[in-house]
Backbone as a printed PyTorch tensor [residue, N CA C, xyz], in Angstrom:
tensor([[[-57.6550,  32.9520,  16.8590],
         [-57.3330,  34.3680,  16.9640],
         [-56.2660,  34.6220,  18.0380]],

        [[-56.3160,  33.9830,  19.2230],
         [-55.3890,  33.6180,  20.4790],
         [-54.2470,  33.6290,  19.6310]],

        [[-54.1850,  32.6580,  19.3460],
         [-52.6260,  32.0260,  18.6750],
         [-51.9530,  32.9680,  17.5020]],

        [[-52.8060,  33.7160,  16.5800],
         [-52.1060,  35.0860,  16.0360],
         [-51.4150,  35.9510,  16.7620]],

        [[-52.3180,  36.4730,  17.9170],
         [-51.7850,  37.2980,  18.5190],
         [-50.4600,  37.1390,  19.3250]],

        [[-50.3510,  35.7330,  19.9920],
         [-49.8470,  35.3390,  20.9470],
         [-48.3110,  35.3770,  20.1570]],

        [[-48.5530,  34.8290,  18.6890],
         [-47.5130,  34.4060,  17.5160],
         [-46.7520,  35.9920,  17.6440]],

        [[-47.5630,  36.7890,  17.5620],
         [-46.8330,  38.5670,  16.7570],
         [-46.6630,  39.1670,  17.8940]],

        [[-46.7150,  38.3950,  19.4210],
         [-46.5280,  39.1550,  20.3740],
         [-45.1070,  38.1300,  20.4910]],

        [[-44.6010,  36.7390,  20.1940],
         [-43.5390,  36.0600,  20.2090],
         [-42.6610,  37.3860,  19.2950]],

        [[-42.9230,  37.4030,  18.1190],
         [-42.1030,  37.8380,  17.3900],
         [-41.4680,  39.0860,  17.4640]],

        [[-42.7180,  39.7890,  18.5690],
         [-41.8080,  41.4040,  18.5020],
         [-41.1900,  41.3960,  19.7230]],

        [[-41.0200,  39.9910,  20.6520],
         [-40.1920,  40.1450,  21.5610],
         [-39.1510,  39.3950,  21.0170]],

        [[-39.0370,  38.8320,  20.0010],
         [-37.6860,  37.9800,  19.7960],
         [-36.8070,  39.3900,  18.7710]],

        [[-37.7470,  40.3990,  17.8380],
         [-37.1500,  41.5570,  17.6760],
         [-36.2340,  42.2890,  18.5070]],

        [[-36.9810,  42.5130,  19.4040],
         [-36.5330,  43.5850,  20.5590],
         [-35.5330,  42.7580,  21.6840]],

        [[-35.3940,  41.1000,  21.5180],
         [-34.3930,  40.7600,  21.9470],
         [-33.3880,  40.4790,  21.2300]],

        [[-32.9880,  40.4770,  19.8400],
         [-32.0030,  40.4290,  19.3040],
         [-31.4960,  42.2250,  19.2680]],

        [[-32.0220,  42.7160,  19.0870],
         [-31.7670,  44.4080,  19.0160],
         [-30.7800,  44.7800,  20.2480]],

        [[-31.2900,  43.9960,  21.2700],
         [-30.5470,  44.4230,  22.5490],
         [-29.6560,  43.5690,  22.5840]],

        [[-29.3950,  42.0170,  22.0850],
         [-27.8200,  41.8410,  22.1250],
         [-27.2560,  42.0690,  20.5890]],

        [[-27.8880,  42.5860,  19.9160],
         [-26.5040,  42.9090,  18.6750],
         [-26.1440,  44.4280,  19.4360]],

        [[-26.8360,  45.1420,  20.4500],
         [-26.3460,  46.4120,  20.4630],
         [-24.8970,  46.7510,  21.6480]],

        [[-24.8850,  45.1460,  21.5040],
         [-23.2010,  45.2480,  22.5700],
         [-22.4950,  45.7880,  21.4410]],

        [[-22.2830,  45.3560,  20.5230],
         [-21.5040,  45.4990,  19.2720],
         [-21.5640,  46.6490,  18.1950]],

        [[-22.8840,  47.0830,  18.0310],
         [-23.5010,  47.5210,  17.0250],
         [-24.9960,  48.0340,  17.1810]],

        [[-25.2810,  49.5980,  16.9690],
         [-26.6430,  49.7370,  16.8850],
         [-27.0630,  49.0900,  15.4590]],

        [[-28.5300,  48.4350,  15.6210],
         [-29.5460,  48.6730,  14.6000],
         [-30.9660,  48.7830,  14.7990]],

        [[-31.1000,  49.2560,  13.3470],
         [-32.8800,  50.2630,  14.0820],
         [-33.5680,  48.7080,  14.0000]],

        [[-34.9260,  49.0050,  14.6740],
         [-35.7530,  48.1130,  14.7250],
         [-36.1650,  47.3010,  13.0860]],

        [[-36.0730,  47.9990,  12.5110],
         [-36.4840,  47.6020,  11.5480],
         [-35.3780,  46.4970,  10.9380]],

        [[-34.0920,  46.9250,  10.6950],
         [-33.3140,  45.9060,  10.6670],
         [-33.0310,  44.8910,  11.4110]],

        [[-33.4850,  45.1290,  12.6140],
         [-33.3830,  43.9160,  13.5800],
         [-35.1400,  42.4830,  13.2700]],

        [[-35.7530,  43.9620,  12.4850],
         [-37.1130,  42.9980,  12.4100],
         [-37.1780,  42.0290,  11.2720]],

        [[-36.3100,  42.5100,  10.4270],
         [-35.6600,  41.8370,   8.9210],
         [-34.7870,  40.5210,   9.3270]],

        [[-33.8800,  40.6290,  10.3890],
         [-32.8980,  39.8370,  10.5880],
         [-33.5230,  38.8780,  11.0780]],

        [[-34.3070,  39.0760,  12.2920],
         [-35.1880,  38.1370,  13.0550],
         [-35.7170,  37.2320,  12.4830]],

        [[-36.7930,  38.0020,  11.6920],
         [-37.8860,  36.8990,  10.3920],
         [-37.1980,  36.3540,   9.6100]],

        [[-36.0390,  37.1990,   8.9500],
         [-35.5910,  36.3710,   7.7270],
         [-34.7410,  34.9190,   8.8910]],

        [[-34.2650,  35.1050,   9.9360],
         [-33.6020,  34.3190,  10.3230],
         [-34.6040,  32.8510,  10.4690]],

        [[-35.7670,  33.5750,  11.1950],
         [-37.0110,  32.3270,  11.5790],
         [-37.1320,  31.5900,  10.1580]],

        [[-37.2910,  32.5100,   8.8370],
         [-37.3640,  31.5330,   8.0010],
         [-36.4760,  30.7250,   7.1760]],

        [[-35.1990,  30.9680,   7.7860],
         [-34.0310,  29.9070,   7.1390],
         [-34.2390,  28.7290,   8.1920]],

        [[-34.7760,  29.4790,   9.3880],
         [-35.1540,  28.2230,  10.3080],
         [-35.5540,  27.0510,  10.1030]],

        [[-36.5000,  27.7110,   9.5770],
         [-37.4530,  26.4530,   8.7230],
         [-37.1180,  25.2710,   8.6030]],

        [[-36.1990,  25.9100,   7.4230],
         [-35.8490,  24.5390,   5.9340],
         [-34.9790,  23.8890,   6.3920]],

        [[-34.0820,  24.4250,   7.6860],
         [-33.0470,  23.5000,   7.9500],
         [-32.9760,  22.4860,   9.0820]],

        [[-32.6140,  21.2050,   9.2700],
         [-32.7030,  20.7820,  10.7200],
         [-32.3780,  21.0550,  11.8550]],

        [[-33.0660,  21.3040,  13.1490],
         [-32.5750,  22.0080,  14.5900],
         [-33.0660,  23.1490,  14.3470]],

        [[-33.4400,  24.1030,  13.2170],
         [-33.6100,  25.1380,  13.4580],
         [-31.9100,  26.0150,  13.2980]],

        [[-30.8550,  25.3770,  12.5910],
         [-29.2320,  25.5050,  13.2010],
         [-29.1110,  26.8960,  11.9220]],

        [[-30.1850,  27.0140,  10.8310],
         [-29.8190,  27.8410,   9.7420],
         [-30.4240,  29.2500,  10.4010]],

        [[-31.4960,  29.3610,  11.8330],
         [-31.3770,  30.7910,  12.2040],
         [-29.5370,  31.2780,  12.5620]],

        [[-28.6740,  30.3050,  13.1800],
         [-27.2300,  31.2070,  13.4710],
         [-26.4990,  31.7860,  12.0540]],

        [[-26.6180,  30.7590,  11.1220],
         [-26.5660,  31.6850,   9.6730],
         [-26.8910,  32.6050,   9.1420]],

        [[-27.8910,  32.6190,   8.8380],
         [-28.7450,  33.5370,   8.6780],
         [-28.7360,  34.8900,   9.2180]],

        [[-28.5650,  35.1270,  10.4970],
         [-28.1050,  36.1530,  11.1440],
         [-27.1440,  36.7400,  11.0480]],

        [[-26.1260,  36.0860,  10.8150],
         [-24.4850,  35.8950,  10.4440],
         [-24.3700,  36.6480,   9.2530]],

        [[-25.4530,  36.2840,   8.0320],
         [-25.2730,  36.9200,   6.9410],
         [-25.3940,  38.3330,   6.8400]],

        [[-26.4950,  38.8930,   7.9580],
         [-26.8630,  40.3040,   7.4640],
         [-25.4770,  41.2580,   8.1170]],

        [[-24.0600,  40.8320,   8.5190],
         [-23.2230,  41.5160,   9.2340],
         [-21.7350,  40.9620,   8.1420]],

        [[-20.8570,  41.9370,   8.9660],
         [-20.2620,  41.6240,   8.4190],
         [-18.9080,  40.7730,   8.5620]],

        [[-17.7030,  39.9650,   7.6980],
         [-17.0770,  38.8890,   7.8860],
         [-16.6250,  38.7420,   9.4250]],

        [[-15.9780,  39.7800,   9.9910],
         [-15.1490,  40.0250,  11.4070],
         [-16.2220,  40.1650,  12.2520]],

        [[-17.0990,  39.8240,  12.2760],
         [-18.0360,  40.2610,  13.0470],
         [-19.2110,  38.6770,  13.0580]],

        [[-18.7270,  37.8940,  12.5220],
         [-19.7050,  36.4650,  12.3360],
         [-19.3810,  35.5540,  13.4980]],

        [[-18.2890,  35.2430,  14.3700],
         [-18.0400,  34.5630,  15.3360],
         [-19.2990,  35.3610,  16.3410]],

        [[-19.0970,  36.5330,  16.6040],
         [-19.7960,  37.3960,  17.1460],
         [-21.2670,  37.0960,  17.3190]],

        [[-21.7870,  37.1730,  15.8670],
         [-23.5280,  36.8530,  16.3800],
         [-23.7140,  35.5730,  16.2070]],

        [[-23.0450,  34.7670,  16.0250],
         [-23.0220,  33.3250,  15.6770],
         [-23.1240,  33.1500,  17.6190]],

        [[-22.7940,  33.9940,  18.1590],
         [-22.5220,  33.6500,  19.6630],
         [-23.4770,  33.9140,  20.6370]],

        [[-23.8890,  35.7530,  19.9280],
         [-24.8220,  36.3520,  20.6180],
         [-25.7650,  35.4450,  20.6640]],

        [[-26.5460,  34.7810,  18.8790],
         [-27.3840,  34.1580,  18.8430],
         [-27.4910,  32.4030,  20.0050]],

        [[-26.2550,  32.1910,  20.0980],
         [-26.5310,  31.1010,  21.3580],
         [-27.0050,  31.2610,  22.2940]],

        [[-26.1030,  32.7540,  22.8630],
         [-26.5430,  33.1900,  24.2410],
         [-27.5530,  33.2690,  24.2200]],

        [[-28.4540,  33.8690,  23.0110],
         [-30.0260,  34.8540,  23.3180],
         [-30.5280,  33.2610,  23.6840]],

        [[-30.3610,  32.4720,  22.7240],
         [-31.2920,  30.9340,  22.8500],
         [-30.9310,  29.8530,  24.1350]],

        [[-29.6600,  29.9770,  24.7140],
         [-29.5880,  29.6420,  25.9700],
         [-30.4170,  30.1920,  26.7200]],

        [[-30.2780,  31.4150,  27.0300],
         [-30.8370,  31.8720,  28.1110],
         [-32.4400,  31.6230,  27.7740]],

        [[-32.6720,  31.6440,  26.8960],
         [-34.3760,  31.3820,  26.8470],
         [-34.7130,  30.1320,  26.9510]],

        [[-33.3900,  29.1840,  26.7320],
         [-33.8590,  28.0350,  27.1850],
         [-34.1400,  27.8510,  28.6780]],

        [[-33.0480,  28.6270,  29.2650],
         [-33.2480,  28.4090,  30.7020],
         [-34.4330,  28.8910,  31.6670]],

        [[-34.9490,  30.5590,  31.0070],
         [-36.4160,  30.9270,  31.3360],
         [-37.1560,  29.9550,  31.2200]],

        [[-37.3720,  28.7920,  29.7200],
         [-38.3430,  27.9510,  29.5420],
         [-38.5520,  26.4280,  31.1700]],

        [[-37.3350,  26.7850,  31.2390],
         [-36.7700,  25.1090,  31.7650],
         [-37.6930,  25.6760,  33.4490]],

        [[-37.1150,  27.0330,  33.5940],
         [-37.4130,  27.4560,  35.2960],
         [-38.8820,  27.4050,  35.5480]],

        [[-39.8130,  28.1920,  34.3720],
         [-41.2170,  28.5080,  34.5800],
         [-41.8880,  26.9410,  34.1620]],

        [[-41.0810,  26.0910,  33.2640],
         [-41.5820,  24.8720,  33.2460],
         [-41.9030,  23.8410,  34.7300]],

        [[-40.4900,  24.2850,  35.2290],
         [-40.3070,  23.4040,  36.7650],
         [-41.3740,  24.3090,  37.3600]],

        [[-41.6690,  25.4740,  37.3260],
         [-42.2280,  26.3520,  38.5790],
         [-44.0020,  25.6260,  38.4580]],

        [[-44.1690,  25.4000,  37.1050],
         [-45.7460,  25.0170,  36.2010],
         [-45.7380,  23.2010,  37.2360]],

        [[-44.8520,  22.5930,  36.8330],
         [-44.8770,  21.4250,  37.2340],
         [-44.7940,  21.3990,  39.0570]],

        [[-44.1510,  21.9340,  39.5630],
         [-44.4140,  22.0020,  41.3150],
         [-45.7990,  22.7610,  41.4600]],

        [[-46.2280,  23.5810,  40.9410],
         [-47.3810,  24.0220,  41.3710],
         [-48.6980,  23.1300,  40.8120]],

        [[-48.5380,  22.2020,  39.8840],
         [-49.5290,  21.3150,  39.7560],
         [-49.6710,  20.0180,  40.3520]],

        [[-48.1250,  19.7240,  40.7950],
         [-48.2710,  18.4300,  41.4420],
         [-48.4100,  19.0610,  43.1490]],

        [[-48.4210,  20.1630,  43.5570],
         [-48.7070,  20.4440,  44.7200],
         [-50.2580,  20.3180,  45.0190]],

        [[-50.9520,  21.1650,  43.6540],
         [-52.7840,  21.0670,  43.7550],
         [-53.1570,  19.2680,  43.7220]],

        [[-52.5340,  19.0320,  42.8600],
         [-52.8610,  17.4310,  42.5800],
         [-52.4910,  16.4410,  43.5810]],

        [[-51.4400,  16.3170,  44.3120],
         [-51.0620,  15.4420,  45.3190],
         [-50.5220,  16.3750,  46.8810]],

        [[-51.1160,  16.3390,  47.3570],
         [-51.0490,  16.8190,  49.0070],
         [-50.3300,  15.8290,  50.4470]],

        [[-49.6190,  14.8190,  49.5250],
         [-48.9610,  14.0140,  50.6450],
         [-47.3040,  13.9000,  50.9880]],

        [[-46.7410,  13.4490,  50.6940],
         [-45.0290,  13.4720,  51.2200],
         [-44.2810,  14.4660,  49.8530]],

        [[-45.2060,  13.9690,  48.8160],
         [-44.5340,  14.5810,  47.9390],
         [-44.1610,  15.7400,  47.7960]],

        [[-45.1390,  16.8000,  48.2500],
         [-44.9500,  18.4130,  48.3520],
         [-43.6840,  18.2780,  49.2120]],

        [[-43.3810,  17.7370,  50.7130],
         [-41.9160,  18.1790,  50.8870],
         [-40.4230,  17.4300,  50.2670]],

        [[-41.1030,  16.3570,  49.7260],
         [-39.1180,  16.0410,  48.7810],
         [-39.1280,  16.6980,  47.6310]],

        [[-40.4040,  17.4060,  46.8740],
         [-39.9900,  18.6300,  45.9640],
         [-39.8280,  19.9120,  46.1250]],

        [[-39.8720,  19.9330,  47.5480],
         [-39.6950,  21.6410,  47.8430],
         [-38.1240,  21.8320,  48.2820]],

        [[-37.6600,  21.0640,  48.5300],
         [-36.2520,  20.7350,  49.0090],
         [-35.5200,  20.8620,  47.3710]],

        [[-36.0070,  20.0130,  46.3350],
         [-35.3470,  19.8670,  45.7210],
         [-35.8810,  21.0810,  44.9320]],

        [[-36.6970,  21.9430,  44.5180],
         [-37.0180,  23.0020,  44.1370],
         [-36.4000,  24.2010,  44.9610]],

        [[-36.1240,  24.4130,  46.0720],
         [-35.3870,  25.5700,  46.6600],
         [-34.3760,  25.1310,  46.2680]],

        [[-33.2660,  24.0480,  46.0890],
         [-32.1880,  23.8070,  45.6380],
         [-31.9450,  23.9630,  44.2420]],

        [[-32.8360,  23.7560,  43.5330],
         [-32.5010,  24.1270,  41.6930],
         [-32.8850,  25.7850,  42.1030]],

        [[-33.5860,  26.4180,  42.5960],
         [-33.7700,  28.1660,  42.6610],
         [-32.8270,  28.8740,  43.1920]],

        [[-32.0210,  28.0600,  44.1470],
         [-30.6670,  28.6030,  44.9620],
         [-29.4030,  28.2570,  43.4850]],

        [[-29.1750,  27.4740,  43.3670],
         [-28.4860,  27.3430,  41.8120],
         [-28.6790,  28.0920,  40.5560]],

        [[-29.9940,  28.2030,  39.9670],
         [-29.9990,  29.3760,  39.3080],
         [-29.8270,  30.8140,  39.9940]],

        [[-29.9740,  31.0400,  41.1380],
         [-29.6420,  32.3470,  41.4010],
         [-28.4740,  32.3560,  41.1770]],

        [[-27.3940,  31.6970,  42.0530],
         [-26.0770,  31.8010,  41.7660],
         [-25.4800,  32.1310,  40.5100]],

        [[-26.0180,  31.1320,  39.5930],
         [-25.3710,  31.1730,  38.2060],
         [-25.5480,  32.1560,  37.7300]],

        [[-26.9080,  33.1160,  37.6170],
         [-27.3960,  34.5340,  37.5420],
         [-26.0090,  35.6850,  38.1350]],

        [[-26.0600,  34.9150,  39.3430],
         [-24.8790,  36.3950,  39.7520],
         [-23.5630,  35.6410,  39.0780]],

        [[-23.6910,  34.9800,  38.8430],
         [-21.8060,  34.3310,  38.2500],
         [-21.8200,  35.0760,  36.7690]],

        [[-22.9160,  34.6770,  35.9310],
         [-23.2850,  35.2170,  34.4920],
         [-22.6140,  36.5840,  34.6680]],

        [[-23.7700,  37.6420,  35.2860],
         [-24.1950,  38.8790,  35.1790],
         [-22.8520,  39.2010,  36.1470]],

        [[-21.9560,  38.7590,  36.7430],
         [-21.2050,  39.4410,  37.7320],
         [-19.6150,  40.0080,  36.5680]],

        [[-19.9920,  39.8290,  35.8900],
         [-18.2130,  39.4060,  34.6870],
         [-19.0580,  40.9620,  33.6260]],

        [[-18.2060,  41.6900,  33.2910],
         [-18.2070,  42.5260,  32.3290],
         [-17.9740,  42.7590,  30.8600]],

        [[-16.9880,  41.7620,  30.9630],
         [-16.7160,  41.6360,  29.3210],
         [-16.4060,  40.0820,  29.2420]],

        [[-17.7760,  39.7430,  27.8810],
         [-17.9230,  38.2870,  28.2700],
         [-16.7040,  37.5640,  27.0170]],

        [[-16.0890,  36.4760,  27.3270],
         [-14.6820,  36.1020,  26.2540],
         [-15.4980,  34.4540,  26.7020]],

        [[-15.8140,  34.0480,  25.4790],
         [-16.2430,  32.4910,  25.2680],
         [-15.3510,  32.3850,  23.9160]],

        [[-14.4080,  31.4210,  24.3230],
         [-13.2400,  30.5240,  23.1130],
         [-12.6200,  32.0770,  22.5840]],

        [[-12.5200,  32.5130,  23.4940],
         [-11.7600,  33.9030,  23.2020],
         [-11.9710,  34.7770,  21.9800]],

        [[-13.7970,  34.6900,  22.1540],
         [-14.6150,  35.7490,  21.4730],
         [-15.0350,  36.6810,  22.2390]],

        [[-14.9100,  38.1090,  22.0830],
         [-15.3870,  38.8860,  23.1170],
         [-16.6910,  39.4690,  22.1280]],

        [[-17.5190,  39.8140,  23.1710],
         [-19.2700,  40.2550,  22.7820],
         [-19.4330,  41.5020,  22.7890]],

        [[-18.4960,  41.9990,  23.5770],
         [-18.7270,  43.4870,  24.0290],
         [-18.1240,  45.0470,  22.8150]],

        [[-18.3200,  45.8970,  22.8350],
         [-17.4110,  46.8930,  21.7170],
         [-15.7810,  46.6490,  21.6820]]])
């Protein structure tokens, strides 16, 4: 029952995060964003990597506009890779801290304030730029 819920609570945040980056470009109502999403998860599927959600997405827009979410859709999945990667490291220092109490807690705290000082940075480097141009695609209106 966990894992339903947990599943339709994934899905209406991966809704409500594609909604907010197609809306650099383009409003759409939830509902079309909830169409795009699922139908995208399920081209997911069938294809290897998962590479037929950037298609898929691609399809429900239109031609001049496919570099575009072909891009958004990286960004959205970068950046969630990188949430995954941070709370992963944060899961792993806080268990090997309960579990081992000897030298180790300080050569990973060194090297953990140093990966947290790096993602901050990159955070303000990201978020500091206004109109984003990757291979001289712009994201923005």
């Amino acid at each position: 029952f966990v894992l339903i819920v947990f599943s339709g609570l994934n899905w209406l945040l991966e809704i409500f995060k594609w909604k907010y980056l197609v809306s650099t470009f383009q409003r759409i109502s939830f509902l079309n964003a909830t169409a795009q999403s699922l139908g995208s998860l399920t081209a997911s599927i069938f294809t290897p990597n998962r590479v037929g959600e950037y298609g898929a997405k691609a399809l429900y827009f239109s031609k001049k506009n496919t570099k575009q979410v072909v891009l958004l859709n990286f960004i959205g999945n970068s950046f969630q890779m990188l949430v995954t990667t941070i709370f992963g490291v944060l899961g792993i220092y806080f268990y090997f801290i309960n579990a081992n109490k000897t030298t180790f807690f300080d050569y990973y705290v060194v090297n953990l304030k140093s990966f947290g000082l790096f993602v901050f940075l990159f955070g303000i480097l990201v978020f500091s730029f206004r109109n984003y141009h990757f291979f001289g695609i712009s994201i923005t209106k």
